[in-house]
C-alpha angles and dihedrals in degrees: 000000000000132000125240105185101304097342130072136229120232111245075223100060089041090054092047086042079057093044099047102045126094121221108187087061088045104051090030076066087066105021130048091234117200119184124252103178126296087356135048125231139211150152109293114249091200093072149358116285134143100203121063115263104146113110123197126191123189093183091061097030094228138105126212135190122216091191107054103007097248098162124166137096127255106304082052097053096051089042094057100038091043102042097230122142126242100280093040084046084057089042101045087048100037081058090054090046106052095249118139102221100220106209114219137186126249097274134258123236093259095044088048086059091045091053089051087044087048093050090037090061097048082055100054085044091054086042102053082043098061086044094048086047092055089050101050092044083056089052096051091059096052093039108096094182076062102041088053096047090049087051094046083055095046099240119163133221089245097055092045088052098052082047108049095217120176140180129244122206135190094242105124094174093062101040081054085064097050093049083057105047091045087049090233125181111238086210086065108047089052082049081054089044094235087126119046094207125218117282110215084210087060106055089152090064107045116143131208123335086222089071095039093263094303122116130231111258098214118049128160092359136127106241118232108192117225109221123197121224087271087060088261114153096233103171148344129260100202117206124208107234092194108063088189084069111105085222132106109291086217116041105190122181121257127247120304135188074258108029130074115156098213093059097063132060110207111242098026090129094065099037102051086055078051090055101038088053099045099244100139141010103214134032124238116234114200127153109234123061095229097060085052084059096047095049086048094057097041087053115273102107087164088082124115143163144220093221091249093302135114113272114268134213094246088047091057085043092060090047095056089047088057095036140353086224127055131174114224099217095202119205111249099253131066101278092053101062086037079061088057102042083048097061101033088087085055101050091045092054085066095052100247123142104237122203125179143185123200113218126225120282113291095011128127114180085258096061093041102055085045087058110033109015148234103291096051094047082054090048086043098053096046092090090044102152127225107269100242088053092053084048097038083056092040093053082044084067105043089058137050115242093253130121088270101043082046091050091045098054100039080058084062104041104041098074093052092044082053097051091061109119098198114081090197090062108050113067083045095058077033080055088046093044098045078055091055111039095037104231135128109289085228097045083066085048095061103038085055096059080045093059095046089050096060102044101044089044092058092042085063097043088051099046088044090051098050094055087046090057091044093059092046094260094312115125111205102175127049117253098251088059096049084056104060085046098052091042135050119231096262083048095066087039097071111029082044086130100051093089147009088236097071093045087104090060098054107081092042101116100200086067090065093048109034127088110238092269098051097095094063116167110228129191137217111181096282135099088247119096107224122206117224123189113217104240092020099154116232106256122262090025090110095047086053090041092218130151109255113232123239099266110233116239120283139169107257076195108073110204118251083241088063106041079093113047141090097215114070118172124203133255103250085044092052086050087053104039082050088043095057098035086061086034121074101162090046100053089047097055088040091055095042082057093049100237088142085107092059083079103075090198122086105203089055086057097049084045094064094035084058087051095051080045096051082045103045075051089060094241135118108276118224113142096249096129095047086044085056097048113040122083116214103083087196085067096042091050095048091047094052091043094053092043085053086060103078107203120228106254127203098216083199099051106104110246091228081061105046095050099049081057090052105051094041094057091047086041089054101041093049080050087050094052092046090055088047096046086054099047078043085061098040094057085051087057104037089065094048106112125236124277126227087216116090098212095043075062096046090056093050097048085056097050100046087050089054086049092051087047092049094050088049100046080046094045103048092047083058092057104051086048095058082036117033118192109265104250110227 
């Protein structure tokens, strides 16, 4: 958990938050990005560099630095560029993600017990999966009816074996023994949805008493596990072996306190190890697992599936993650090229470029690849044409080229036209559909502001609707504020003419530039919002010519409980004072190494000096002595508010470690104000006027060369410390 304000946020949200976000569009907001592989490089915003360092990788959803060591994914990364603390970086990603961040209270004793019983649970289910799993895999190799289907596919050993697949029989007696000997909760196996148990309601279809009148889900079927993005077997895609049987063909489990098929593409595993390594620059998008198999082993390991469903959201989502390009492999019969068409909206939403090929009539990629090999399914999907292109001709087709057919299909195309993300690429489909169709170039054009005029009109109506209702009909803000509160810059950018409210926002030329976060309210302690621009240089840094210094994390958001207060701490010192307080150990070894002194404040020291104390005295140590005794309340009240905010702590990381990381970064940051408060100086100094004394100057001129020593002495140690010298 972790705290926002009084409430708490769920580990499970924050790690969905993680899941969900994209970092190549959310670091592409701050650096110019240009792929290098399987990566993509830029200048680090962290710190000043000229030649590119910066590494981003989409496949494992982090970014890393080689100059100065940033390191993180993408709640890090807004975290660190906006200056937001943990909670408002959750917030601030959860809102660009689509995740409603559920505020909850601290818990009470009984919901506590219901959230370890929750967890407790996932793990028995994963559990039971894994061992399922184990079992099905064993089947498949005894089971000569599944041995002969795999060899009648042409799938290999070695593809069965990447892909765990398993079979499933009908033999109840035998999985009953397995149950047993695993020693395997019933209760379990109907929450995975292995059992279907007996319905009351139903008396005519109950199953085997052996399984309390329920029946087993999957029978006679080869078994296609179904992996998460952390390589967990969540559920079972079940494929038919008879094709004379009037049954789905696919059998997936429901859904499961860990499964949601939505959530979840067939074959991920192997195609995010394809894109890590290079291998390939687009994904392959087909609809049944095991065409995702056959392609594997005939060398397209960039193949996956959406398990027989309709794309969803969160499956675009993980293909964006993988490629910005993907190739839509459409079955050769109707449905499958309506799959296709169906999800094209969906991938374009996410900005990748689709392409598709439809087979030939009757043809899956299976059979395909079975027919006419490898080498010709990769000749034939070299002119694969962009998606919208294959539709656009498709809807040509369906029409006549009158007034009516051209309306018709300019009412089906336009949207998607519309959902395009690249600016460069859409006049030029507006310039392949006015062909096609056979309209006015400019006719398309208009029809297109239209259309953004409508839907981003009632979008507003509707949001300003919905505030009015929520203050009982009272509006407290203008328009034109609210907005510029229900829509982010690029927002208004784009929908300007939708209404003569947001016409003062359209020559503001820090909409056009600025990524959605750039305009932050920050407050200090006054009434009075103030605007701060990210990468706003301080002033009087050009006129010194010096180097400005990386500026350590800090809320933009100051707590009710500080507006007040004359004693504010810094975000990397209120990490590190919540750190050691949940921390023994690591207090212990921090203050053996003396890095007491990496604190500049003296009362935090003595704060943490007063926990080692309350511990050596074998009590529990919570600050509550040191809290009674000292004087300044603004202190008191930063301290508790840090030790209310638990960190995240990784039980595996080694302590030596995590304490060298801790020191350095308040090493650095307390480097980094002493370098501030000098050019600060410096500023100070550089706007005294001359005196007409010779010695006043003279004074001056000494200090300002003490000033200049001591930025470079600074300078230089903070250096060393981003940069440490390489050890032979």
């Amino acid at each position: 958990m972790r705290q926002l304000g009084f409430t708490l946020i769920p580990d499970d949200v924050i790690q969905k938050v993680r899941e969900r976000a994209d970092i190549t569009q959310i670091v592409g907001e701050v650096v110019t990005l240009k792929r290098a592989g399987a990566s993509l490089k830029g200048l680090c915003p962290f710190h000043g560099e000229k030649t590119p360092s910066f590494v981003v990788n989409p496949q494992q959803g982090t970014y890393h630095c080689f100059g100065c060591q940033a390191h993180g994914d993408a709640l890090t990364f807004i975290k660190e560029t906006q200056n937001l603390n943990f909670p408002e970086a959750v917030k601030a990603l959860a809102s660009r993600v689509g995740i409603e961040i559920v505020e909850e209270r601290p818990l009470r004793p009984e919901q506590r017990e219901q959230r370890i019983k929750k967890r407790a649970l996932e793990d028995r289910l994963f559990e039971a999966q894994e061992l399922l799993t184990q079992w099905y895999e064993l089947n498949l190799r005894r089971s000569s009816v599944a041995q002969s289907y795999l060899n009648k596919r042409e799938i290999t050993e070695e593809a069965a074996r990447t892909f765990r697949l398993g079979w499933a029989s009908d033999d109840v007696a035998q999985f009953m023994r397995w149950v047993r000997e695993k020693e395997v909760a019933l209760d379990d196996l109907i929450t995975l949805g292995v059992v279907i148990p007996f319905d009351p309601e139903q008396p005519n279809k109950r199953g085997d008493n052996r399984l309390n009148g329920g029946r087993l889900r999957f029978r006679n079927r080869v078994m296609c596990p179904i992996f998460d993005i952390r390589d967990r077997v969540v559920g079972y895609s079940g494929r038919v072996i008879d094709p004379k049987q009037k049954i789905a063909k696919y059998l997936n489990s429901p859904e499961t306190p860990i499964f949601t098929k939505g959530d979840h593409l067939f074959g991920l595993k192997s195609a995010r190890i394809a894109m890590r390594s290079n291998k390939a620059r687009y994904l392959i998008l087909c609809e049944g697992n095991l065409d995702v198999i056959s392609l594997w082993q005939s060398g397209f390991p960039n193949t996956v599936a959406a398990m027989g469903t309709a794309l969803s959201d969160r499956q675009a989502n993980l293909i964006k993650r993988l490629t910005s390009s993907v190739v839509c492999v459409m079955d050769g019969d109707a449905a499958g090229q309506a799959a296709a068409f169906k999800s094209l909206p969906i991938l374009l939403s996410q900005g990748l470029d689709v392409r598709g090929k439809l087979l030939p009539a009757e043809q899956d990629p299976d059979s395909f690849i079975r027919t006419y090999g490898a080498r010709s399914f990769k000749d034939w999907l070299v002119d694969a044409q962009p998606l919208i292109l294959v539709k656009l001709q498709a809807i040509s087709k369906e029409y006549p080229k009158d007034p009516i057919g051209q309306a018709a299909m300019v009412k089906a195309m336009l949207p998607l036209i519309q959902m395009i993300k690249d600016p460069h690429q859409r006049p030029l489909f507006l310039d392949s559909m006015a062909k096609e169709i056979g309209v006015d170039r400019t006719y398309l054009s208009e029809q297109l502001i239209q259309q953004y005029t409508q839907d981003t009109h009632s979008s507003f109506t509707r949001s300003k609707q919905t505030r009015a209702n929520q203050q009982g009909g009272r509006q407290n803000v203008s328009d034109a504020q609210q907005a510029f509160t229900e829509h982010s810059p690029q927002d208004l950018l784009h929908n300007s003419y939708t209404s003569n409210k947001t016409k003062s926002f359209r020559n503001k030329k820090e909409l056009k530039d600025r990524p959605w976060w750039a305009n932050v309210t920050i407050q200090r302690g006054s009434t009075k919002a103030k605007s701060r621009q990210f990468g706003d240089r301080p002033k009087g840094e050009a006129d010194l010519k010096i180097a400005s210094a990386p500026q350590p994390p800090r809320s933009l958001q100051t707590s009710t409980a500080h507006l007040h207060t004359s004693f504010i701490l810094l975000g990397y010192e209120r990490e590190a004072i919540s750190t050691l307080f949940y921390s023994p150990s690591l207090l212990n070894l921090f203050l053996e190494r003396g890095h007491l002194e990496y604190f500049a404040h003296q009362g935090v020291q003595d704060f943490l000096i007063a926990l080692k104390k309350e511990r050596d005295e074998g009590r529990f140590a919570t600050g509550e002595g040191f809290f009674e005794k000292e004087q300044d309340q603004s202190l008191v009240a930063a301290l508790k508010d840090c030790i209310a905010h638990p960190p995240i702590q990784d039980e595996k990381i080694d302590p030596e470690r995590a304490l060298n990381d801790l020191s350095k970064r308040l090493r650095l940051g307390l480097l980094q104000s002493q370098l501030n408060q000098t050019v600060s100086e410096l500023k100070q100094l550089s706007q005294t006027k001359k005196s007409h004394d010779l010695e006043t100057n003279d004074v001056l001129n000494q200090k300002r060369q003490k000033l200049l020593e001591s930025y470079q002495n600074t300078q230089a140690k903070l250096q060393e410390l981003i940069h440490p010298p390489q050890t032979s």
